[in-house]
Biopython code that builds the backbone (N, CA, C, O; Angstrom):
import numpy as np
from Bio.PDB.StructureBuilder import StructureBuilder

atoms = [
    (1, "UNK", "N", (0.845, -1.170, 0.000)),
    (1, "UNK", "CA", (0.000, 0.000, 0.000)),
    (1, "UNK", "C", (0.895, 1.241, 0.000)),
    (1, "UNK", "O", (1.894, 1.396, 0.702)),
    (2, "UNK", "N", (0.484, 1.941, -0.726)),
    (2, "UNK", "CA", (1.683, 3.385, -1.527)),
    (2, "UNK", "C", (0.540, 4.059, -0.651)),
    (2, "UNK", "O", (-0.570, 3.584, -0.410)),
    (3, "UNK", "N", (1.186, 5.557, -0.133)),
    (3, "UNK", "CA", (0.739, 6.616, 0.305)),
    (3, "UNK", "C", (0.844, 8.046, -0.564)),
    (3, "UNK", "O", (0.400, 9.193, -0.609)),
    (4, "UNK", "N", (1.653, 7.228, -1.140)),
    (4, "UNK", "CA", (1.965, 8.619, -2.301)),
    (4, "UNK", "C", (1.027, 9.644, -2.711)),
    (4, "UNK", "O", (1.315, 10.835, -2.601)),
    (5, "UNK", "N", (-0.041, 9.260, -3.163)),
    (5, "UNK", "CA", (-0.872, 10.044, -3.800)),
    (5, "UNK", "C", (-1.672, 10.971, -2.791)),
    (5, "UNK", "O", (-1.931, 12.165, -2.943)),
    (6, "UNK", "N", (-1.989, 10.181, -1.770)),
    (6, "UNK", "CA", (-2.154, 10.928, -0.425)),
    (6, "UNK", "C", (-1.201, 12.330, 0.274)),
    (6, "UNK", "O", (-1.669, 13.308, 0.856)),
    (7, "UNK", "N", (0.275, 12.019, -0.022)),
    (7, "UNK", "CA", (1.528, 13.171, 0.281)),
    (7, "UNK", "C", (1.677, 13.901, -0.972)),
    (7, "UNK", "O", (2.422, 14.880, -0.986)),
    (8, "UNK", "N", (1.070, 13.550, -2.005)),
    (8, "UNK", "CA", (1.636, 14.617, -2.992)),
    (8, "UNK", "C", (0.045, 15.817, -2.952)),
    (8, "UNK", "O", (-0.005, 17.047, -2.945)),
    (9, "UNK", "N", (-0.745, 15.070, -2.937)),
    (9, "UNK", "CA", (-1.688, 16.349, -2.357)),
    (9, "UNK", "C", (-1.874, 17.005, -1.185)),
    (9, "UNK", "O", (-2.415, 18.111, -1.180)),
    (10, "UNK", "N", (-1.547, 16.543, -0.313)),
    (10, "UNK", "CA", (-1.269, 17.480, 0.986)),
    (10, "UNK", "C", (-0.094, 17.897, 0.367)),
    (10, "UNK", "O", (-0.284, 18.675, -0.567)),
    (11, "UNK", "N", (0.605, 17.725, 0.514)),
    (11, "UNK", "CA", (1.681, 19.146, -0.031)),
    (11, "UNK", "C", (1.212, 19.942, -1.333)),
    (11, "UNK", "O", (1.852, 20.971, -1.550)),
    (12, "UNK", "N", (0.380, 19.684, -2.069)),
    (12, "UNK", "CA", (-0.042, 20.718, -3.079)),
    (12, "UNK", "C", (-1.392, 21.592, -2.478)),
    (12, "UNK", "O", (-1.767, 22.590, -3.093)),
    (13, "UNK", "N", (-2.032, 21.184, -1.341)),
    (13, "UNK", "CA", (-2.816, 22.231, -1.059)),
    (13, "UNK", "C", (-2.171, 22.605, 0.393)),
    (13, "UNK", "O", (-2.991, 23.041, 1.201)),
    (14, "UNK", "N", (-0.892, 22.503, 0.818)),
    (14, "UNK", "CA", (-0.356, 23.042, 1.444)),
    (14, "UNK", "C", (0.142, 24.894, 1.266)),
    (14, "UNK", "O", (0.079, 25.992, 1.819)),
    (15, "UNK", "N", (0.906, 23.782, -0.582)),
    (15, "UNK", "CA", (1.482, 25.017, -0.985)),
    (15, "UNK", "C", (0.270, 26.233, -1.824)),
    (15, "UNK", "O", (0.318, 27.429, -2.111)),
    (16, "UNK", "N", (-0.501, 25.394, -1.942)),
    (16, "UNK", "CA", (-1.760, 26.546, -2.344)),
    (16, "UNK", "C", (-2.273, 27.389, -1.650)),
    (16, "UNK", "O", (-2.754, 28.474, -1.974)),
    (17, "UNK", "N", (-2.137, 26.668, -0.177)),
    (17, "UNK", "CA", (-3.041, 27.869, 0.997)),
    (17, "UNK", "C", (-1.814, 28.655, 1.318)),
    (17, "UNK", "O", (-2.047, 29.831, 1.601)),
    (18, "UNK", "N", (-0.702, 28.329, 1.340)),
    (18, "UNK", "CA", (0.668, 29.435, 1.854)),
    (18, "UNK", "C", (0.986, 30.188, 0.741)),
    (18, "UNK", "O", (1.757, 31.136, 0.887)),
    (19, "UNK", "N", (0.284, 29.798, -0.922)),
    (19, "UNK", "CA", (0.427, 30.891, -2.026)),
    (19, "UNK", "C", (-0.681, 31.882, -1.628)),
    (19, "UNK", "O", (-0.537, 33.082, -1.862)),
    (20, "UNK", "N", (-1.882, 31.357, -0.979)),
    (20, "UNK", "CA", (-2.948, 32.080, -1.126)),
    (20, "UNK", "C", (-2.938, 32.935, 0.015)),
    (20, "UNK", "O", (-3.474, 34.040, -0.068)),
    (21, "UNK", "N", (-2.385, 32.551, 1.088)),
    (21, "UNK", "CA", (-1.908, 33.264, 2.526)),
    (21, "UNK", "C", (-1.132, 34.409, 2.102)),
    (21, "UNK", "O", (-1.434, 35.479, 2.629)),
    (22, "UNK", "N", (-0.013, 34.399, 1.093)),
    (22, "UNK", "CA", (1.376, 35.606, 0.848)),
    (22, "UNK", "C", (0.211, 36.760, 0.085)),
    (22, "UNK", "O", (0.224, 37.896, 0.559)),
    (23, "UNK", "N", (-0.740, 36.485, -1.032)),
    (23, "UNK", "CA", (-1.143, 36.775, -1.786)),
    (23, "UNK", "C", (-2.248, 37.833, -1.113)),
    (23, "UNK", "O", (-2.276, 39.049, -1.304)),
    (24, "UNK", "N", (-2.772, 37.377, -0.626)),
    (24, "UNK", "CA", (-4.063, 37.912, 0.171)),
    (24, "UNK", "C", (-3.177, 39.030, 1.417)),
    (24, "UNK", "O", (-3.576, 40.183, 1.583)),
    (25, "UNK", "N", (-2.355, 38.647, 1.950)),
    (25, "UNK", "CA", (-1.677, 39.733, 2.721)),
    (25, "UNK", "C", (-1.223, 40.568, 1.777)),
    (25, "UNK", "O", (-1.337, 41.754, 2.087)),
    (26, "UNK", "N", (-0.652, 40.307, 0.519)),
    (26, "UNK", "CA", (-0.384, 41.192, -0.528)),
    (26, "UNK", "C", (-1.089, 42.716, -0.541)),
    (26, "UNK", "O", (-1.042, 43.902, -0.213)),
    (27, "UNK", "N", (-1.791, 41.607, -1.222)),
    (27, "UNK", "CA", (-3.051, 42.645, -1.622)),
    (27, "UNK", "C", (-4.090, 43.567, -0.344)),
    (27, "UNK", "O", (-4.757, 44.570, -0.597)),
    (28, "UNK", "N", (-4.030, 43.222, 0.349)),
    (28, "UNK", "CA", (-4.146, 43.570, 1.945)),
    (28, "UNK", "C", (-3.544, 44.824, 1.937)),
    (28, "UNK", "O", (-4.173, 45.848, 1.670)),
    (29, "UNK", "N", (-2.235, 44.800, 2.244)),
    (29, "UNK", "CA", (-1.345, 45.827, 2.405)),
    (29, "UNK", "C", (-0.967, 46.895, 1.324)),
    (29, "UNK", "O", (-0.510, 47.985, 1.668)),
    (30, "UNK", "N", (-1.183, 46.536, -0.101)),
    (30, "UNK", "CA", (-1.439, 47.688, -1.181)),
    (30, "UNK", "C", (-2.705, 48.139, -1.155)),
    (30, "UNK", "O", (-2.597, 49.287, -1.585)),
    (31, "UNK", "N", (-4.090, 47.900, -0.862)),
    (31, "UNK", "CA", (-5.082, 48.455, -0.552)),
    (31, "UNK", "C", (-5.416, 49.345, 0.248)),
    (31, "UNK", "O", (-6.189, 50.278, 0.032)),
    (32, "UNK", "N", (-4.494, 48.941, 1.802)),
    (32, "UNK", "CA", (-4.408, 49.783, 2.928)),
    (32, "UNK", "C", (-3.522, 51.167, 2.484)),
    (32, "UNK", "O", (-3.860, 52.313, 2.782)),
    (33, "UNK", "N", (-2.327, 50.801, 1.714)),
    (33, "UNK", "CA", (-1.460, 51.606, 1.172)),
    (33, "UNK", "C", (-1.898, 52.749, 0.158)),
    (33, "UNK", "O", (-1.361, 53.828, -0.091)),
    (34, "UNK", "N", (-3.147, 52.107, -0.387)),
    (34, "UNK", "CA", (-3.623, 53.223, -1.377)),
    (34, "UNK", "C", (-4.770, 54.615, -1.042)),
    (34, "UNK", "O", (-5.060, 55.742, -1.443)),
    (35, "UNK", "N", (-5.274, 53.189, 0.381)),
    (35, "UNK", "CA", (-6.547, 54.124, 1.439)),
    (35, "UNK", "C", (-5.657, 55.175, 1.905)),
    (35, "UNK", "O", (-6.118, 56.311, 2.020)),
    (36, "UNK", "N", (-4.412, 54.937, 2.194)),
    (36, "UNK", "CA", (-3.650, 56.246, 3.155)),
    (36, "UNK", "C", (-3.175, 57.533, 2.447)),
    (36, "UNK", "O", (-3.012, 58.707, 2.780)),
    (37, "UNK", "N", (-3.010, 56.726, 1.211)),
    (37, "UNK", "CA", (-2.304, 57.502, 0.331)),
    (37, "UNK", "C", (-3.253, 58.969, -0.001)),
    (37, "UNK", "O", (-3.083, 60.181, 0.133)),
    (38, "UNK", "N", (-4.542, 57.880, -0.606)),
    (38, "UNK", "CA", (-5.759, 58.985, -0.735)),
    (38, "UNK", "C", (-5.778, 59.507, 0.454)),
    (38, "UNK", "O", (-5.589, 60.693, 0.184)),
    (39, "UNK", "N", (-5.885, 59.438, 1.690)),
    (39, "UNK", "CA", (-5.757, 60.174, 2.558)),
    (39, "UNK", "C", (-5.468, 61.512, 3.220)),
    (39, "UNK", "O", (-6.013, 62.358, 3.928)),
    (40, "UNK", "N", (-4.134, 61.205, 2.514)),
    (40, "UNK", "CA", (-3.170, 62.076, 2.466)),
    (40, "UNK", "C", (-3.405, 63.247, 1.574)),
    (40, "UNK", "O", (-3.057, 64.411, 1.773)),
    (41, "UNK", "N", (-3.982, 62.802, 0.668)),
    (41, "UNK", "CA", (-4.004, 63.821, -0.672)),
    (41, "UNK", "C", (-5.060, 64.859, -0.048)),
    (41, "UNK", "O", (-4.902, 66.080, -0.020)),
    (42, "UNK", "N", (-6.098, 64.195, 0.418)),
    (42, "UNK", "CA", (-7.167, 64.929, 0.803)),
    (42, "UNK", "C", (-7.001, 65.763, 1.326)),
    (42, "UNK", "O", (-7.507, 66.827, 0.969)),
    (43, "UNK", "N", (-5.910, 65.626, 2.840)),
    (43, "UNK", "CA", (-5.947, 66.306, 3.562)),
    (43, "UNK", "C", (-4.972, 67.499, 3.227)),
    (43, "UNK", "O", (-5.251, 68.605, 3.690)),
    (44, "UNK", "N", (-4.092, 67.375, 2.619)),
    (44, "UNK", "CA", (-3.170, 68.022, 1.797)),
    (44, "UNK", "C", (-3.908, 69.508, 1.378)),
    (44, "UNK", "O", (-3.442, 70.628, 1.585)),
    (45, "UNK", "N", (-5.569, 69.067, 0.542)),
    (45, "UNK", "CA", (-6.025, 69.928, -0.127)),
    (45, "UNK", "C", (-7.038, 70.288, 0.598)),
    (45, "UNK", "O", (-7.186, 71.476, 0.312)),
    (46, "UNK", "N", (-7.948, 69.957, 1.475)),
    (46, "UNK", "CA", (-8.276, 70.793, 2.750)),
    (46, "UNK", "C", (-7.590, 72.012, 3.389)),
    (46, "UNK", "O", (-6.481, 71.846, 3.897)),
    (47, "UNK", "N", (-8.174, 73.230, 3.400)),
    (47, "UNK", "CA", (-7.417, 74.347, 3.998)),
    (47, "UNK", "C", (-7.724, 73.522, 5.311)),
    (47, "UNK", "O", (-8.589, 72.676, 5.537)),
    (48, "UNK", "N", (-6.550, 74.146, 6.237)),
    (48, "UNK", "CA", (-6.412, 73.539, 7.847)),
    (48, "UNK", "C", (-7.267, 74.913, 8.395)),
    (48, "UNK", "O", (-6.762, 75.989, 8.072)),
    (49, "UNK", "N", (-8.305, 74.951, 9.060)),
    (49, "UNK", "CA", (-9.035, 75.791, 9.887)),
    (49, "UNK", "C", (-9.318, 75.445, 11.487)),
    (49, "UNK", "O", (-9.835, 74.382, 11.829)),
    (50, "UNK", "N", (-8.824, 76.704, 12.626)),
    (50, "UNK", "CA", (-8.954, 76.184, 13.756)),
    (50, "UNK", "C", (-10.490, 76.351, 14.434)),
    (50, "UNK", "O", (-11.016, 76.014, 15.495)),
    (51, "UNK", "N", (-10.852, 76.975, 13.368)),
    (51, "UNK", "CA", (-11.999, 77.463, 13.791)),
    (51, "UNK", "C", (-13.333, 77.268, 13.116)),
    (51, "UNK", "O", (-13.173, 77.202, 11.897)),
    (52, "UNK", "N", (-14.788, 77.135, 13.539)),
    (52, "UNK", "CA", (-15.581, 76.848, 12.342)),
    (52, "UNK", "C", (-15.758, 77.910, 12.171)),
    (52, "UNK", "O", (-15.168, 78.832, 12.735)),
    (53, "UNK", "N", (-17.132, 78.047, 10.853)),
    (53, "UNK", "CA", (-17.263, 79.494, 10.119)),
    (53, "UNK", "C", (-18.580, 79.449, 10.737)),
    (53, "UNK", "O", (-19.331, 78.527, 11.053)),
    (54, "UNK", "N", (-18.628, 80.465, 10.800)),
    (54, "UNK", "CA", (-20.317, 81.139, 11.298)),
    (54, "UNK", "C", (-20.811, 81.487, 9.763)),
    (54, "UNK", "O", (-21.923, 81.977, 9.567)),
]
sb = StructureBuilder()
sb.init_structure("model")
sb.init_model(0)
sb.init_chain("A")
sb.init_seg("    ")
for serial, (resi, resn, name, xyz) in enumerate(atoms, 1):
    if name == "N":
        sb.init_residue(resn, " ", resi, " ")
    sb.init_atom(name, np.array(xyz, "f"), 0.0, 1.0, " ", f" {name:<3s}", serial, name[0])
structure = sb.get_structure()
């Protein structure tokens, strides 16, 4: 009785969920990166006021 076929797929959806793990944090962190970015811009072009306007 061979196990083989049994170890070659656990290691292929091993390496699928640790491709899909890098990938998804990827994209995670350029999304967050782009929310800040816009952020930034915004506030950039907002006059800074300490006060409200009547």
């Amino acid at each position: 009785m061979s196990y083989q076929n049994y170890v070659i797929a656990a290691y292929a959806v091993f390496a699928i969920v640790l491709g899909w793990d890098y990938l998804a944090t990827r994209l995670q962190i350029r999304r967050q990166l782009r929310i800040a970015q816009r952020r930034a811009a915004r506030d950039t072009t907002r006059p800074a006021t300490g006060e409200l306007k009547r």
